[in-house]
DSSP file (Angstrom, degrees, kcal/mol; ACC not computed):
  #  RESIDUE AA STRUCTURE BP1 BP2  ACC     N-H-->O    O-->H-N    N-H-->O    O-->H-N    TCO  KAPPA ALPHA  PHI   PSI    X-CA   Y-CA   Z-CA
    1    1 A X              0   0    0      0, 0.0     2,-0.2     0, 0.0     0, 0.0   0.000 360.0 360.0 360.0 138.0   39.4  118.2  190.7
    2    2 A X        -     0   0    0      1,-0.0     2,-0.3     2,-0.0     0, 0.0  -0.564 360.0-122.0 -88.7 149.3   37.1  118.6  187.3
    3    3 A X        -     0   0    0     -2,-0.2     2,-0.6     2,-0.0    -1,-0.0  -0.884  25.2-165.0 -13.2  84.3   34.9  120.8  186.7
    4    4 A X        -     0   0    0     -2,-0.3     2,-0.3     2,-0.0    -2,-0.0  -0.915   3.4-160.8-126.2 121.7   31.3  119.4  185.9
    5    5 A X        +     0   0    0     -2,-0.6     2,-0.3     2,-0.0    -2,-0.0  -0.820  23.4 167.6 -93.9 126.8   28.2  121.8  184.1
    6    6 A X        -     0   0    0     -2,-0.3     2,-0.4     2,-0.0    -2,-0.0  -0.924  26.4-148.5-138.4 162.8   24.9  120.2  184.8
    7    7 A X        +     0   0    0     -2,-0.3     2,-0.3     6,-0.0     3,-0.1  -0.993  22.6 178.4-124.9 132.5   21.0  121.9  184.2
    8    8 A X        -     0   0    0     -2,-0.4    -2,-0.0     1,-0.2     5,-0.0  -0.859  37.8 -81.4-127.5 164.7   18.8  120.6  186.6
    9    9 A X     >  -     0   0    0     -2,-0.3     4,-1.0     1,-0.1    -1,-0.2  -0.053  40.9-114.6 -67.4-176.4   14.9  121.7  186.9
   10   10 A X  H  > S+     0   0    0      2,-0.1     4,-1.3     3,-0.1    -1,-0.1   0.704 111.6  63.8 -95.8 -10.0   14.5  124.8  188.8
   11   11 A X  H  > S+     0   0    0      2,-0.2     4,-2.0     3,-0.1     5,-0.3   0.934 108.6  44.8 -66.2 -61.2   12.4  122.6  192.0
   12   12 A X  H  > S+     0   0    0      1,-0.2     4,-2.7     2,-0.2    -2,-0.1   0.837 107.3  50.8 -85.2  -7.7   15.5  120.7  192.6
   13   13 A X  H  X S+     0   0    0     -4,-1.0     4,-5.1     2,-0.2     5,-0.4   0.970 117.3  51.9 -45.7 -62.0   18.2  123.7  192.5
   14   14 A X  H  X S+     0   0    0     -4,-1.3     4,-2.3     1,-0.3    -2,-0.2   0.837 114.4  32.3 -34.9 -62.3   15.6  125.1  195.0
   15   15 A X  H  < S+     0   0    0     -4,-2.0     4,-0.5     2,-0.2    -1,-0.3   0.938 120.1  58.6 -79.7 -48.2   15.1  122.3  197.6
   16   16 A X  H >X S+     0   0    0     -4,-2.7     3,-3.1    -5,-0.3     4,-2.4   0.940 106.6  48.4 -48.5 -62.4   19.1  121.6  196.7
   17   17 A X  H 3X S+     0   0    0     -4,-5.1     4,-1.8     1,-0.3    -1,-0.3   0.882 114.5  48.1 -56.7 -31.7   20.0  125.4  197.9
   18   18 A X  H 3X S+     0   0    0     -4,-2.3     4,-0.5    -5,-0.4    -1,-0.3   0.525 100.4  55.4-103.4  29.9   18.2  124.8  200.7
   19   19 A X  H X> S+     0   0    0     -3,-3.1     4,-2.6    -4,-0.5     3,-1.4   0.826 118.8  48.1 -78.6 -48.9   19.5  121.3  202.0
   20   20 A X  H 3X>S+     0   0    0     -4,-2.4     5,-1.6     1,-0.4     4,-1.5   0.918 106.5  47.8 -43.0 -68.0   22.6  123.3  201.8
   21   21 A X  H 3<5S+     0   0    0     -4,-1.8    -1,-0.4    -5,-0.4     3,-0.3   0.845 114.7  48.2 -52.2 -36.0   21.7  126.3  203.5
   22   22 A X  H <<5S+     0   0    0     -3,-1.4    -2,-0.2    -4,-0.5    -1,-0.1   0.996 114.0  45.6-101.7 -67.0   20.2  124.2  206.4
   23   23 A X  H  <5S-     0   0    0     -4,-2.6    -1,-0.2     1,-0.2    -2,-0.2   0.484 110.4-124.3 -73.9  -5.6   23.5  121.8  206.8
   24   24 A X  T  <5 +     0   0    0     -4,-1.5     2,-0.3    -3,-0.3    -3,-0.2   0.930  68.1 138.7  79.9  33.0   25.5  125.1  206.6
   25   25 A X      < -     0   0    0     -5,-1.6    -1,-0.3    -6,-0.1     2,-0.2  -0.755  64.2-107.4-152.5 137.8   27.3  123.4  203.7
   26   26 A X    >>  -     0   0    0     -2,-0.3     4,-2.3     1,-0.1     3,-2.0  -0.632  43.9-116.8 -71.2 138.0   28.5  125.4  199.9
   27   27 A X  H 3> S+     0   0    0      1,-0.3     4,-1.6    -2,-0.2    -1,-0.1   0.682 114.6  59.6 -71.4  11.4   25.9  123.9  197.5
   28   28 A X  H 3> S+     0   0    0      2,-0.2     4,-1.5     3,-0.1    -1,-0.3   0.690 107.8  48.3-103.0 -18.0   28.6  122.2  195.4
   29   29 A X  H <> S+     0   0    0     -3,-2.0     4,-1.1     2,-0.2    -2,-0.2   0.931 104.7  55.3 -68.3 -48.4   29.6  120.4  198.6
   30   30 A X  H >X S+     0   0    0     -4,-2.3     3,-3.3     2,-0.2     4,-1.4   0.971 114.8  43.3 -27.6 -83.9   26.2  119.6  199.2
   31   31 A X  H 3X S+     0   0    0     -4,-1.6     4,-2.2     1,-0.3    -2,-0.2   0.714 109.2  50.1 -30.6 -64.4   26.4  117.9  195.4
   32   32 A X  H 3X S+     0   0    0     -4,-1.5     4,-2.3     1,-0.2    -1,-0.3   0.666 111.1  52.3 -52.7 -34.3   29.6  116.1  195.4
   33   33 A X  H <X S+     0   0    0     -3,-3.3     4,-3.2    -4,-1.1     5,-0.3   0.934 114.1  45.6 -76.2 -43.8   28.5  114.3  199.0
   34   34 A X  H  X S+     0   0    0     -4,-1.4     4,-1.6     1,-0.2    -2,-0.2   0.891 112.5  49.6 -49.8 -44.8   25.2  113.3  197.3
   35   35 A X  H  X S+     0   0    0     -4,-2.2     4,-1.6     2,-0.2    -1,-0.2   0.864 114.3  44.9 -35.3 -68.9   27.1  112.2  194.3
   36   36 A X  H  X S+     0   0    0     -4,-2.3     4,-1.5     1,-0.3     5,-0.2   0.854 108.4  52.7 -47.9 -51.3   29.6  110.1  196.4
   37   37 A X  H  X S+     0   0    0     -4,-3.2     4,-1.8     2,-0.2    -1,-0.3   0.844 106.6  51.6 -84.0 -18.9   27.5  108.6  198.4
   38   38 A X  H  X S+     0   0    0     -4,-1.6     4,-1.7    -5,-0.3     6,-0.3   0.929 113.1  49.1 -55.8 -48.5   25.2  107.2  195.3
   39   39 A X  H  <>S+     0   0    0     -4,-1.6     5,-1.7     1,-0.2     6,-0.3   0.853 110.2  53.8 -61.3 -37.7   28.4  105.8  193.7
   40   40 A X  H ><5S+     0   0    0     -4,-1.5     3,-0.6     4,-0.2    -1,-0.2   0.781 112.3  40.0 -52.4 -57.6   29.1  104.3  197.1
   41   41 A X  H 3<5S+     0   0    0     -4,-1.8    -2,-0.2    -5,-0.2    -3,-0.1   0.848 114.0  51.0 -75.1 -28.2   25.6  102.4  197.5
   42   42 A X  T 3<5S-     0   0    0     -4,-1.7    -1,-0.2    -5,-0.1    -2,-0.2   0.255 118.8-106.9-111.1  12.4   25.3  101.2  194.0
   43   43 A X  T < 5S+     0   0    0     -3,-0.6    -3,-0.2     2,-0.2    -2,-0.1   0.550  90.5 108.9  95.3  18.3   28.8   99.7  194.1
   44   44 A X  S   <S+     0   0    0     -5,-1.7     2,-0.4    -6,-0.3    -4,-0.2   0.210  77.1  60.3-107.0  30.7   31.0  102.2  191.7
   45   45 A X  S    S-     0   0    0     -6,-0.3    -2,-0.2    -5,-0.1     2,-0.1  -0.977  74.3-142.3-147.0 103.3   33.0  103.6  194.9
   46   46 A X        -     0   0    0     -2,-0.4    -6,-0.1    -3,-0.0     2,-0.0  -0.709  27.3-112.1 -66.7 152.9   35.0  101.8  197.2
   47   47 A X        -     0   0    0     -2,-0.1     2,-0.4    -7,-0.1     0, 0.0  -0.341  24.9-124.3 -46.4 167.4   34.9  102.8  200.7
   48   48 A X        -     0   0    0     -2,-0.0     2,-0.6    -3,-0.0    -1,-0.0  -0.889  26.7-132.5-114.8 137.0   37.8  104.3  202.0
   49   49 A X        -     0   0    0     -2,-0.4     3,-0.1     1,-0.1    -3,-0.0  -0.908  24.4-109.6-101.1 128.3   39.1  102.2  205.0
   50   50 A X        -     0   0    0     -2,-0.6    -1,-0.1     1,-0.1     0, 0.0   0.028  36.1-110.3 -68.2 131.9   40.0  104.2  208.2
   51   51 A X              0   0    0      1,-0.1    -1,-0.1    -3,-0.0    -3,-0.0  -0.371 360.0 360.0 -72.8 158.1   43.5  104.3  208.9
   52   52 A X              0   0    0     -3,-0.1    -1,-0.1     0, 0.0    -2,-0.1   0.381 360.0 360.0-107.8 360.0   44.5  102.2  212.0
């Protein structure tokens, strides 16, 4: 796993810490699922297919 430095405004850190805080989730977990699943929707991701 990499290592990624980003600046974001100080509104979405905010609303970000607290998606996090609510879902009980580290906010870098938070990030990385948002992340994934955008790469996912817009076709730069496979799915992973559930093992049988």
């Amino acid at each position: 796993m990499e290592l990624v430095t980003i600046r974001i405004p100080d509104e979405i850190k905010k609303k970000l810490d607290e998606i996090a805080h609510n879902d009980q989730r580290p906010l870098s977990n938070l990030v990385r699922l948002i992340i994934t699943q955008w790469l996912k929707e817009h076709g730069h991701l496979e799915e992973k297919q559930p093992k049988e």
